[in-house]
C-alpha positions in Angstrom: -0.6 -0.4 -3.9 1.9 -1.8 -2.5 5.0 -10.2 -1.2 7.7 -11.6 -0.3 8.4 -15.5 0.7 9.8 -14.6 3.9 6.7 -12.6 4.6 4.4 -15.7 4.0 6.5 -17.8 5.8 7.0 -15.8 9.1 3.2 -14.4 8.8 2.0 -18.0 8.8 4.5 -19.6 11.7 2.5 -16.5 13.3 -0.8 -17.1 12.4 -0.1 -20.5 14.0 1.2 -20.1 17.5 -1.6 -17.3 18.0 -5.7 -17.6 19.0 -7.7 -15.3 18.2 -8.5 -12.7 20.9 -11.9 -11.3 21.8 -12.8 -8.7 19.3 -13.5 -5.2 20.6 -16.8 -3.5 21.0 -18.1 -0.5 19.6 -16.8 2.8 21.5 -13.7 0.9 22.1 -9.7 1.2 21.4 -8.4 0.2 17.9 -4.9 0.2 17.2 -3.6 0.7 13.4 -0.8 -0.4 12.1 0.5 1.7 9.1 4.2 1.8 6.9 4.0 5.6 6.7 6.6 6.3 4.3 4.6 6.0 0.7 2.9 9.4 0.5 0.6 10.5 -0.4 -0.8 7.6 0.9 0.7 7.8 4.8 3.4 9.8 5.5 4.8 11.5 8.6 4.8 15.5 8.1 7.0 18.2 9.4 5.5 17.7 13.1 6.0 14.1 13.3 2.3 13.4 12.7 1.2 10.2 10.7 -0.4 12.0 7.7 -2.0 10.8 4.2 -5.6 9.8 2.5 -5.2 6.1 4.0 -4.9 7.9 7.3 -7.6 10.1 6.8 -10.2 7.4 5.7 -9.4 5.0 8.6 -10.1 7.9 10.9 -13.6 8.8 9.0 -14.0 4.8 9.5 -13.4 5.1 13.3 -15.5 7.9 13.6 -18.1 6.1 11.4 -17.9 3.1 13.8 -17.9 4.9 17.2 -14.1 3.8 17.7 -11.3 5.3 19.4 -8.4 5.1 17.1 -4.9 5.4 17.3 -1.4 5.1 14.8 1.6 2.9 15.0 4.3 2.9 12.1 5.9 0.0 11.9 8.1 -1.9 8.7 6.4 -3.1 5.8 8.3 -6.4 5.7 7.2 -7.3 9.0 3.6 -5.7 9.1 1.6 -8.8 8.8 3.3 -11.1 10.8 2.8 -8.0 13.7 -0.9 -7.9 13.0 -1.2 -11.4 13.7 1.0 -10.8 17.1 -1.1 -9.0 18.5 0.4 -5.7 17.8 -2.6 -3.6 16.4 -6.1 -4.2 15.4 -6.0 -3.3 11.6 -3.4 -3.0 8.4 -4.4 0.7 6.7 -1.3 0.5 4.6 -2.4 0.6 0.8 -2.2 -3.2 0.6 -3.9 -5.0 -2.0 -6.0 -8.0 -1.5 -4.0 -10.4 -2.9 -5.2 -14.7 -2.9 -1.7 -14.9 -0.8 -2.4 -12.5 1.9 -6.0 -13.7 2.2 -4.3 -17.3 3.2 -3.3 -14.8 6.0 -5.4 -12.5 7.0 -8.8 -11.2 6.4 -9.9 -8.3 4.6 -12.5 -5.3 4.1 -13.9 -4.4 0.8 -11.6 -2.4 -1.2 -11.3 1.6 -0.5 -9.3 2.1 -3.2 -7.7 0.9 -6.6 -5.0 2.2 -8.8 -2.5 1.0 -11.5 0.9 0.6 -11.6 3.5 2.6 -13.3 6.6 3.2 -14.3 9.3 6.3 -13.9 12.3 7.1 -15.4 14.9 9.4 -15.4 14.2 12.7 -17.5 17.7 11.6 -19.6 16.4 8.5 -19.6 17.1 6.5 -23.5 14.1 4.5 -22.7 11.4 5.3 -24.3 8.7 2.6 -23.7 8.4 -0.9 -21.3 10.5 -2.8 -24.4 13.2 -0.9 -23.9 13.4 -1.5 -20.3 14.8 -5.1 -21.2 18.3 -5.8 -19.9 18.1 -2.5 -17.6 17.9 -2.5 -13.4 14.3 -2.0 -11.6 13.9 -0.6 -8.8 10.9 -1.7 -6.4 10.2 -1.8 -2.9 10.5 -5.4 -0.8 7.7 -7.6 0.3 5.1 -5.5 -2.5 3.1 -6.9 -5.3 5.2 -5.1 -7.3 7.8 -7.1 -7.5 5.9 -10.4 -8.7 5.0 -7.8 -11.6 8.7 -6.8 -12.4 9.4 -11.2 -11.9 6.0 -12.1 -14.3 5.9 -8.9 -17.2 9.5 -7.7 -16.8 11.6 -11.4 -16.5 14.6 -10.4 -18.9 15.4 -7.2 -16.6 17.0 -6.7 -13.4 15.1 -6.3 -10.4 16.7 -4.4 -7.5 14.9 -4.7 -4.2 14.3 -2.0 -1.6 13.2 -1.6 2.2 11.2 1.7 1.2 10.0 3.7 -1.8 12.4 6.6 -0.4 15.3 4.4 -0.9 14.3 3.4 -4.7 14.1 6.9 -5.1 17.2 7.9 -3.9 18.9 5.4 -6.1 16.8 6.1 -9.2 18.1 10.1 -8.6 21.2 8.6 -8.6 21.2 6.2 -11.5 21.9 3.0 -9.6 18.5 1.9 -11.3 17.2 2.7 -14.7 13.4 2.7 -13.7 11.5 2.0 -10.7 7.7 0.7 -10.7 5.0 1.3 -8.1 1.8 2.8 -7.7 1.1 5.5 -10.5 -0.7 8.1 -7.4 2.5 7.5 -5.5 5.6 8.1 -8.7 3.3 10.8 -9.7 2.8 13.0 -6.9 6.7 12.3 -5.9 7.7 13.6 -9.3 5.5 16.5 -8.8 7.8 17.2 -5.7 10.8 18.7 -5.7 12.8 15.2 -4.9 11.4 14.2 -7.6 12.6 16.6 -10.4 15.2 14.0 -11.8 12.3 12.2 -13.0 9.1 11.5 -15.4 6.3 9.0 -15.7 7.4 6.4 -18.4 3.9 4.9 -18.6 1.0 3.6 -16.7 0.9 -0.5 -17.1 -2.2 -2.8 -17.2 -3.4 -4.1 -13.9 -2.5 -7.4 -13.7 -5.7 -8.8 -10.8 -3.5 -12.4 -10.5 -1.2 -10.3 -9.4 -2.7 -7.1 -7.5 -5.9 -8.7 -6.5 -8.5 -6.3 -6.0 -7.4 -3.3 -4.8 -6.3 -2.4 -1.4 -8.3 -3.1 1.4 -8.0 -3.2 5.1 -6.2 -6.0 6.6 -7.3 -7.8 9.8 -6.7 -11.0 11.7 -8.4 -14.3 10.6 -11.8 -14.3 12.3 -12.4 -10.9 13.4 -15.8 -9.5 12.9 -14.0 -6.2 12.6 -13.8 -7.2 9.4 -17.9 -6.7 8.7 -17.6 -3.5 10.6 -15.3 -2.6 8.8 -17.4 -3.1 5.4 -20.6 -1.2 6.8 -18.4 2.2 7.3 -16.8 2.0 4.4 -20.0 1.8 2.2 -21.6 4.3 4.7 -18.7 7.2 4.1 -19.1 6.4 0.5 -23.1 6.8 0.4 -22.5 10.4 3.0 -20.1 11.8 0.5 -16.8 11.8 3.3 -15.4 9.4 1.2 -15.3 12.2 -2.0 -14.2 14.8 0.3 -11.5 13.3 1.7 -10.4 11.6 -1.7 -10.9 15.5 -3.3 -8.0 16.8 -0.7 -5.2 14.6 -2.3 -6.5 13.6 -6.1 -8.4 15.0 -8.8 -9.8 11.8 -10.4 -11.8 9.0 -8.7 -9.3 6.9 -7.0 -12.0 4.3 -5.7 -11.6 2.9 -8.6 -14.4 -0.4 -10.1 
């Protein structure tokens, strides 16, 4: 799962200058707002299509709810202070519910909760999380992962990135020693072949001050989407969608407590 004090303060300057708009009926138009660059959580594929198990419950949600649905990929740094502009309906983005972003916005229940890890280079002399003091970390911008590196990795560098692609690239490259971010996301990159240079370190404890509980579905303050939002997600859960489409991309239970 994946904040920054520019974030909070350009989210809540719009948060301010903003009302809140009607909120759309049933049968009607939602726009989503995704980052799709974390697979296998979103992703674009080989077509140019928005692809990924975040994609593929919001669209069980929309069909759960009667909705119209459609993508938008947009920055992650910037993704909040668009929702509150106006620019789409929803966040589907892996984010986690964190007490900062609920000053914010408003969120659904969680759909899904993971831990964080850490990956290393294959050559790497590090050999568990004590041995990462003194080296460079490598996490992407405006993520709870980076108040984790800050909070449980203070007497190491942390190297901030736009994307996870671009930590990866300099991990591969040795500009970093280690990178940290969602344990689903290293480990199915390391499966890949761009991710041959490297190896899981370790999973590390979930910190809940710090990832909240687990990622949910972001909306604007006020929007009864919100409780719409809820209902579908228990409902594809009860009807089994929920398994099927979490079967397709993992083989543990990824919804997590």
């Amino acid at each position: 799962m994946r904040i920054s004090t520019k974030l909070l303060a350009a989210a809540s300057v719009a948060a301010l200058s903003l009302f809140a708009g009607p909120a759309l009926a049933d049968g009607e138009k939602y726009v989503i707002g995704t980052d799709s660059t974390y697979p296998p959580f979103e992703f674009v594929d080989a077509s140019g299509t928005i692809q990924g198990f975040d994609i593929d419950i919001a669209k069980a949600l929309c069909a759960q709810m009667k909705a119209d649905c459609s993508f938008v990929s947009t920055d992650w740094d910037g993704i909040i202070p668009a929702l509150n502009a106006k620019k789409f309906d929803m966040i589907v983005s892996s984010m986690a519910i964190t007490p900062e972003r609920l000053k914010l916005v408003d969120f659904s229940d969680h759909f899904y909760r993971t831990p964080p890890a850490v990956a290393v280079p294959k050559d790497s002399t590090v050999t568990d999380v004590a041995g990462l003091k003194g080296k460079a970390i490598g996490v992407q911008i405006s993520t709870t992962n980076v108040t984790y590196v800050e909070k449980h990795f203070a007497d190491s560098e942390l190297k901030l990135h736009p994307t996870a692609d671009e930590y990866k690239l300099d991990v591969a490259a040795g500009r970093v020693d280690a990178v940290i971010d969602d344990i689903v996301v290293l480990s199915e990159w390391i499966k890949s072949g761009d991710g041959t240079c490297c190896k899981i370190l370790t999973a590390l404890p979930v910190d809940k001050e710090i990832s909240g509980n687990g990622a949910g579905i972001a909306v604007r303050k006020g929007d009864p989407l919100k409780e719409k939002l809820n209902t579908a997600i228990a409902a594809i859960r009860a009807s089994g969608e929920y398994k099927k489409i979490q079967d397709k991309y993992f083989d543990f239970d990824v919804y997590g407590e």
